[in-house]
Rosetta silent file (secondary structure, phi, psi, omega in degrees, C-alpha in Angstrom):
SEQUENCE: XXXXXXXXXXXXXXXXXXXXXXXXXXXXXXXXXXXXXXXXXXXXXXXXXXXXXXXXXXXXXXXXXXXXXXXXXXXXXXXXXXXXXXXXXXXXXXXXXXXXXXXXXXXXXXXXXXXXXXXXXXXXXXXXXXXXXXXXXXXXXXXXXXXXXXXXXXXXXXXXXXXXXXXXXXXXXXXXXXXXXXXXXXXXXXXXX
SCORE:     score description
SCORE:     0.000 S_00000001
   1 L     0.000  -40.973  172.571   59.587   62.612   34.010 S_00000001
   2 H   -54.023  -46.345 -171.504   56.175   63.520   35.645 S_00000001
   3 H   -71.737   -7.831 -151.868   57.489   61.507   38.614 S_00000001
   4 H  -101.689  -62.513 -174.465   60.981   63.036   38.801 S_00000001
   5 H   -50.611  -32.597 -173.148   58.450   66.552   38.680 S_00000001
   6 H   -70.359  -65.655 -179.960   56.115   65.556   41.241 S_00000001
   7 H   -40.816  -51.158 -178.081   58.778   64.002   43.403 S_00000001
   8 H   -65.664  -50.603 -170.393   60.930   67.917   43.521 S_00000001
   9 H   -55.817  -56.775  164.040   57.611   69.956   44.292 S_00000001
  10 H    -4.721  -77.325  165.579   57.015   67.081   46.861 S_00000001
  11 H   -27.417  -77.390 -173.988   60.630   67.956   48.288 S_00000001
  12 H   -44.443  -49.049 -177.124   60.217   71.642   48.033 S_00000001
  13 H   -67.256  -60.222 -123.219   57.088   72.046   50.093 S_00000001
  14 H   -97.356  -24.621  147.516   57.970   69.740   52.419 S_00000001
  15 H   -75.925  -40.506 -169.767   61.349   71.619   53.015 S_00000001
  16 H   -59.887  -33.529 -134.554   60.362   75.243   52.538 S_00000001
  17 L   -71.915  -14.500 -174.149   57.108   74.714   54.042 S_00000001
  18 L   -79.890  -17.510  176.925   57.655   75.256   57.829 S_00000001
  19 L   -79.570   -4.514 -179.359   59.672   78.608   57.009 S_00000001
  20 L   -95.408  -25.683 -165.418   56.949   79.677   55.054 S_00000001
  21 L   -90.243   14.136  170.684   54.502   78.946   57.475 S_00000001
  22 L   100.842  -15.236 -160.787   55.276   80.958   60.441 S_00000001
  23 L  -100.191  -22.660 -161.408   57.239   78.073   62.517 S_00000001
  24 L   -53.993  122.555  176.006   60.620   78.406   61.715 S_00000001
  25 L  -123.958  155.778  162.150   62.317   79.487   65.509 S_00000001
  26 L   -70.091  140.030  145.566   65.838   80.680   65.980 S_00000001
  27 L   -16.109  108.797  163.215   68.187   78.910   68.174 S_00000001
  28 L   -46.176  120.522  168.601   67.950   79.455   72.139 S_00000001
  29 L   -43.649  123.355  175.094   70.316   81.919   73.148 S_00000001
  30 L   -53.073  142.317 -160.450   73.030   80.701   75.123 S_00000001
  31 L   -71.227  150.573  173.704   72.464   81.626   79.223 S_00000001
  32 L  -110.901   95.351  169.104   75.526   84.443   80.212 S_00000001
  33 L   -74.094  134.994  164.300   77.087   83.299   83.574 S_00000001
  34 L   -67.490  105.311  164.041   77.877   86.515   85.800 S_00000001
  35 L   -88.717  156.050  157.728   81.711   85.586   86.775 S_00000001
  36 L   -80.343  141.939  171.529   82.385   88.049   89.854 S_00000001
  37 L   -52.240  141.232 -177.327   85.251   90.539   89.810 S_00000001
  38 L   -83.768  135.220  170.315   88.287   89.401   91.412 S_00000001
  39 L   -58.541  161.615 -144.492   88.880   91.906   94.350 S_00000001
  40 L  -121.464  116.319 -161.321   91.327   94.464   93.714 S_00000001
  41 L  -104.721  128.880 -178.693   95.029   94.151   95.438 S_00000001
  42 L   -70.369  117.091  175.953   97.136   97.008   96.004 S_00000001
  43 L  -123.789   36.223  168.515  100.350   96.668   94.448 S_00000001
  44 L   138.121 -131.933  171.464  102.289   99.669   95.021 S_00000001
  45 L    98.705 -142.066 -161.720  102.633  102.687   92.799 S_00000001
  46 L   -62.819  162.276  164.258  104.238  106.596   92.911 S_00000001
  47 L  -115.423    1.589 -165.038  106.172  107.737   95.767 S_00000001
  48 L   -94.279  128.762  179.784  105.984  111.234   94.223 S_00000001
  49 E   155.868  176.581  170.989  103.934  113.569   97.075 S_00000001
  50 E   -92.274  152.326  156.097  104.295  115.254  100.488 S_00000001
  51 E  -152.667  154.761 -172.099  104.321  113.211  103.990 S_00000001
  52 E  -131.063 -179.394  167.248  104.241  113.551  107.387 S_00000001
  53 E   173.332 -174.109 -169.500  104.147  111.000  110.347 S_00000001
  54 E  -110.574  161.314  160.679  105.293  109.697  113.960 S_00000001
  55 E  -146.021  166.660 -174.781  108.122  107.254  114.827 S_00000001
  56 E  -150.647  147.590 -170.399  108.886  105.584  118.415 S_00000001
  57 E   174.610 -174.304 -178.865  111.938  103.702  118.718 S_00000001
  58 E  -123.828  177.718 -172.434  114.966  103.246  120.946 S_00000001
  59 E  -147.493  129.462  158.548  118.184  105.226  121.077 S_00000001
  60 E   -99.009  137.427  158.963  121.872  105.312  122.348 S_00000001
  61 E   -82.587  147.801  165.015  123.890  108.200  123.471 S_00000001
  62 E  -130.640  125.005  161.371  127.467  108.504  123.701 S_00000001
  63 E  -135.890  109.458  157.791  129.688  111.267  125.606 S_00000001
  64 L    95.532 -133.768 -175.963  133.024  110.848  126.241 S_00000001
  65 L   -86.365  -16.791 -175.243  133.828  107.179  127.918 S_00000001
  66 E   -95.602  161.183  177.746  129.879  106.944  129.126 S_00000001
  67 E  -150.359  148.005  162.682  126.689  105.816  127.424 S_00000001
  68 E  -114.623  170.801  151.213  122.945  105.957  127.670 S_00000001
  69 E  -130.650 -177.053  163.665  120.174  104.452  126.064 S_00000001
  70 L   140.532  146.307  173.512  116.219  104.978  126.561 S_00000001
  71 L    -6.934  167.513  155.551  113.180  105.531  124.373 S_00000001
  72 E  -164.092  152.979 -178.544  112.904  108.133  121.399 S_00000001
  73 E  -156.522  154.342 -179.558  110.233  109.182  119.689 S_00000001
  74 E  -166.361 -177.552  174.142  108.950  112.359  116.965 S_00000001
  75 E   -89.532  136.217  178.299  107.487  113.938  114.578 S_00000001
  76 E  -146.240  172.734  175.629  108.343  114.179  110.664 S_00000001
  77 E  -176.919  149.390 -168.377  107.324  115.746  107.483 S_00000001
  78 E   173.532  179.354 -157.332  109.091  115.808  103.833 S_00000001
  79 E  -146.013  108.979  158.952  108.264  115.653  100.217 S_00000001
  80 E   -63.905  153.349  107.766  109.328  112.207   97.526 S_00000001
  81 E  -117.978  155.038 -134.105  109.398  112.492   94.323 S_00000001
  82 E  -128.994   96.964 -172.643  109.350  108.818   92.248 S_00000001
  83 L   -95.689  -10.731 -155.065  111.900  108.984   89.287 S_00000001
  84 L   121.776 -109.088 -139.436  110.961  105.241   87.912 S_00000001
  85 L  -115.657  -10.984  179.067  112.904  103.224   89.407 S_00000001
  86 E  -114.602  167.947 -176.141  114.358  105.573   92.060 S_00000001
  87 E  -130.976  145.006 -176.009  112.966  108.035   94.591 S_00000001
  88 E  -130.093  157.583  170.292  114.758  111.302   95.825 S_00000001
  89 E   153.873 -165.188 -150.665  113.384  113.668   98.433 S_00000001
  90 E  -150.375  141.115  166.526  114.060  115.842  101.813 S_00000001
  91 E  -142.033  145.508  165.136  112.498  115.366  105.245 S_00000001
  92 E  -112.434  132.848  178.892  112.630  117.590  108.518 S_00000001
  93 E  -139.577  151.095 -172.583  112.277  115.774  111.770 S_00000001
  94 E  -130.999   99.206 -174.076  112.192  116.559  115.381 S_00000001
  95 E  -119.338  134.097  178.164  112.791  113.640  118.157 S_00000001
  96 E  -112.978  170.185 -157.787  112.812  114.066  121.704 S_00000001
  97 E   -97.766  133.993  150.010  115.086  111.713  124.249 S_00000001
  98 L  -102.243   53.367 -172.541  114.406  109.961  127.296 S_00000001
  99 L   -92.874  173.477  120.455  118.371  109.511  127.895 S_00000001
 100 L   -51.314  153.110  168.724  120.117  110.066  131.672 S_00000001
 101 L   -59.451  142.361  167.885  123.128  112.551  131.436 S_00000001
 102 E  -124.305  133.840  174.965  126.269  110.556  130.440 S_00000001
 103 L    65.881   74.991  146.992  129.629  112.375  131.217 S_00000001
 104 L    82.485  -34.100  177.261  128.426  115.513  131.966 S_00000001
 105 E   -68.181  137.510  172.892  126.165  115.736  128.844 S_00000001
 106 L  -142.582  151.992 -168.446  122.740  115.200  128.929 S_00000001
 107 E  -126.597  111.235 -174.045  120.441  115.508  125.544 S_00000001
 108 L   -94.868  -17.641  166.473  116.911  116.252  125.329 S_00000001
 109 E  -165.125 -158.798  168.173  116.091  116.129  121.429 S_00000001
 110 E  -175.389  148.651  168.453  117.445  116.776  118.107 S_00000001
 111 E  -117.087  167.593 -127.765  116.245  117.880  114.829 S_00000001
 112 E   176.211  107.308  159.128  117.167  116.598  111.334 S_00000001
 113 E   -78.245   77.484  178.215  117.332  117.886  107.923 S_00000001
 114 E   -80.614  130.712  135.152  117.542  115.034  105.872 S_00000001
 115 E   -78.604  145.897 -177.943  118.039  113.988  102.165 S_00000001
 116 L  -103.715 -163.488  174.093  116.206  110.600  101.164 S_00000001
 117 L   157.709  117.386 -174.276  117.785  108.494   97.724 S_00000001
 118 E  -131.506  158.568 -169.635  116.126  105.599   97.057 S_00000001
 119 E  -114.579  125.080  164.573  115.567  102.180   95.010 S_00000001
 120 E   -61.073   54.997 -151.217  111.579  102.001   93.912 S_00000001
 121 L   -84.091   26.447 -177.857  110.506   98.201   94.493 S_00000001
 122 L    87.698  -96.409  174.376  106.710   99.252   93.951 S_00000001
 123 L  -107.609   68.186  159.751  105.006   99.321   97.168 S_00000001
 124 L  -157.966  115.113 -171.532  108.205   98.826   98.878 S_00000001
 125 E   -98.494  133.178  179.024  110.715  101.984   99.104 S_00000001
 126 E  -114.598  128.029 -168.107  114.895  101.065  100.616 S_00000001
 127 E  -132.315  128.447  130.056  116.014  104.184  100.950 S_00000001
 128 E  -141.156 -135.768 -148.790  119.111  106.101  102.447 S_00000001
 129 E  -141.747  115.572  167.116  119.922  109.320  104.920 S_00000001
 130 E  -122.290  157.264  175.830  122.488  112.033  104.815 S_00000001
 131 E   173.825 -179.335 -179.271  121.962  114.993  106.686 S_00000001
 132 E  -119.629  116.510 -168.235  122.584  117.674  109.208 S_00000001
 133 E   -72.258   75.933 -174.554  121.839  117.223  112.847 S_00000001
 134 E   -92.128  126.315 -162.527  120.999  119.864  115.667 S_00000001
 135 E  -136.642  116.995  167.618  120.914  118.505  118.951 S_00000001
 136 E  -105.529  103.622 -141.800  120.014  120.046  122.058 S_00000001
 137 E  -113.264  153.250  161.787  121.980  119.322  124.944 S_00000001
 138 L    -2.190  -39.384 -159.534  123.297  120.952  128.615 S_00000001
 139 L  -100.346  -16.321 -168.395  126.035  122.686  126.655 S_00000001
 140 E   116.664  165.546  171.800  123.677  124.227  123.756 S_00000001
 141 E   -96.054  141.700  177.269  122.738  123.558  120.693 S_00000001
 142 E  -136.633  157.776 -178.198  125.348  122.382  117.982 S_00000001
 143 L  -116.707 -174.177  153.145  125.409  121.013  115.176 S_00000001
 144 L  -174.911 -123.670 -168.551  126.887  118.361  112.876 S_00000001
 145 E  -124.190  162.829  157.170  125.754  115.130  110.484 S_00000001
 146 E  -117.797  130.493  157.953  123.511  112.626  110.281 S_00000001
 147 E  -143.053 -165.259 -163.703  123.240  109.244  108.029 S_00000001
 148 E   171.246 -179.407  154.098  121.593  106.447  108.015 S_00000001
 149 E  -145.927  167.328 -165.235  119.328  103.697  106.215 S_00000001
 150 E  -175.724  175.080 -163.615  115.283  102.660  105.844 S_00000001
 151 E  -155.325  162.999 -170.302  112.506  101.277  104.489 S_00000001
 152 E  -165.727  120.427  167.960  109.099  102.065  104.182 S_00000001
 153 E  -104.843  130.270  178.192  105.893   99.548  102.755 S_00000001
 154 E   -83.540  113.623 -172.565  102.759  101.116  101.612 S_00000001
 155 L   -52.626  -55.677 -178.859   99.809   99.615  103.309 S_00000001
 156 L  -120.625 -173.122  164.066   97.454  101.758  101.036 S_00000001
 157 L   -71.274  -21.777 -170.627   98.049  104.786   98.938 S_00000001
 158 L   -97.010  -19.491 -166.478   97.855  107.078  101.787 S_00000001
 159 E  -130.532  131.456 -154.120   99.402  105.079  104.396 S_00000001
 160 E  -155.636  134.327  179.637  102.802  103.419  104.822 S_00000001
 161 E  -108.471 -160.867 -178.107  104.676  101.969  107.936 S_00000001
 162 L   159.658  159.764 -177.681  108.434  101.551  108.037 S_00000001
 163 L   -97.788 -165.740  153.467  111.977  101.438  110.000 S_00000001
 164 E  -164.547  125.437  176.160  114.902  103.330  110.280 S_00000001
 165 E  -107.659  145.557  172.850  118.468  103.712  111.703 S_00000001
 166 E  -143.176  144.584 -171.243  120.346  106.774  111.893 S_00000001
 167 E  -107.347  141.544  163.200  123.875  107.275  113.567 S_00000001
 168 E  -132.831  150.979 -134.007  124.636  111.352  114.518 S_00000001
 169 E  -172.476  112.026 -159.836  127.517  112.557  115.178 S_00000001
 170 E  -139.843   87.335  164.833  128.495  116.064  116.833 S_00000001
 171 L   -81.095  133.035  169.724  132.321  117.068  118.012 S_00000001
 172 L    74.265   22.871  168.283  133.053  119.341  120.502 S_00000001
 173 L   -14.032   64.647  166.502  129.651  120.605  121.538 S_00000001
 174 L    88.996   30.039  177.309  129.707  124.267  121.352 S_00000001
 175 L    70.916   14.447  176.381  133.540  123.926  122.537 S_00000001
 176 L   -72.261  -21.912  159.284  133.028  122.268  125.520 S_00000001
 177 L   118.089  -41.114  177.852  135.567  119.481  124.811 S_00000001
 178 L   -68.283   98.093 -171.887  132.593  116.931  124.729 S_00000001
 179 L   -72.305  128.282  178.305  131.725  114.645  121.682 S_00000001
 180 E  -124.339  136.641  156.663  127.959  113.381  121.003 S_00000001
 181 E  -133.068  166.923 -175.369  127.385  110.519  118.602 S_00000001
 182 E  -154.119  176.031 -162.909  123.868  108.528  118.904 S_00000001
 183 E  -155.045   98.448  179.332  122.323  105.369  117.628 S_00000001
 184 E  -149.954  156.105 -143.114  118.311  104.864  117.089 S_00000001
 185 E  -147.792   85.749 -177.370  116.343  102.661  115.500 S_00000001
 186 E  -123.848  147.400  167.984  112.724  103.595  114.953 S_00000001
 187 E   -99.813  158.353 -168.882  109.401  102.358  113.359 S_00000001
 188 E  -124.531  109.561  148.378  107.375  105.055  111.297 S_00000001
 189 L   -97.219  156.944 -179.136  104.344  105.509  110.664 S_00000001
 190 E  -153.944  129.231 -168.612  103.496  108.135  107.380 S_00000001
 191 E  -104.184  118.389  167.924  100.454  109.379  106.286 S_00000001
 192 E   -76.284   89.971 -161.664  101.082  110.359  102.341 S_00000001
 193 L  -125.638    0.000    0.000   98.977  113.074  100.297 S_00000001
């Protein structure tokens, strides 16, 4: 029984004893690898805001039995707002012509009131254009419609390029007997705020 006693103190010290004695260390902390942040890619967001911007493009004219074509290029400015999944909004634009007279007509710009209506694909807007048309030609200015369709990608939040076609379409130019319809095709740039 003494030997049983001897034997447990034995035991005890010779487990307790390094925690009693100051030696006992804690486990080395595991090292914390630094992963780096993944850079951060622009995927889209609101369309709700004002914009304005340039476009360059080509254009056709039609009067009567004749046709032109030749450069076109303007100025815009309008206000989205971003519904979800759709976008609504209004733009005014002003494009001048590089056309030759055709038929007697000859056209040096037009302006455009436009409604937009649109499907929201994130940073990608398909949008398109009804509106009313002023065009000022030889004969005066008249009016009529415009429509159309576009697209617009945002590079950034502020910045976005995109195309567009629009057909217009003017009878009877101030009663002269002469008919204007047009055809253009432009790229856009638009700076958004």
């Amino acid at each position: 029984m003494l030997r049983n006693k001897i034997i447990a103190a034995v035991a005890t010290v010779v487990v307790a004893g390094p925690a009693f004695a100051g030696s006992y260390a804690p486990a080395p902390a595991e090292p914390v690898v630094m992963v780096p942040a993944a850079a951060p890619v622009y995927t889209g967001g609101d369309w709700t805001g004002g914009f304005g911007g340039l476009s360059l493009g080509w254009g056709d004219f039609d009067a009567g039995t004749g046709s032109s074509d030749g450069t076109v290029y303007g100025v815009h400015a309008g206000y989205d707002y971003d519904f979800g999944s759709y976008v609504m909004g209004g733009e005014l634009e002003y494009q001048k012509n590089d056309f030759d007279s055709v038929a007697g007509v000859s056209s040096d710009s037009a302006t455009r009131l436009k409604l937009r209506a649109g499907y929201d694909a994130g940073s990608t807007l398909i949008y398109g254009v009804a509106g009313a048309v002023n065009a000022d030609t030889n004969f005066g200015n008249d009016t009529g419609y415009t429509v159309g369709l576009g697209a617009e990608y945002k590079v950034t939040d502020n910045v976005s390029l995109g195309a567009e076609y629009l057909y217009d379409d003017i009878s009877d130019i101030n009663g002269s007997g002469n008919d204007y319809t047009g055809n253009s095709v432009v790229a856009r740039v638009n700076y958004r705020f």
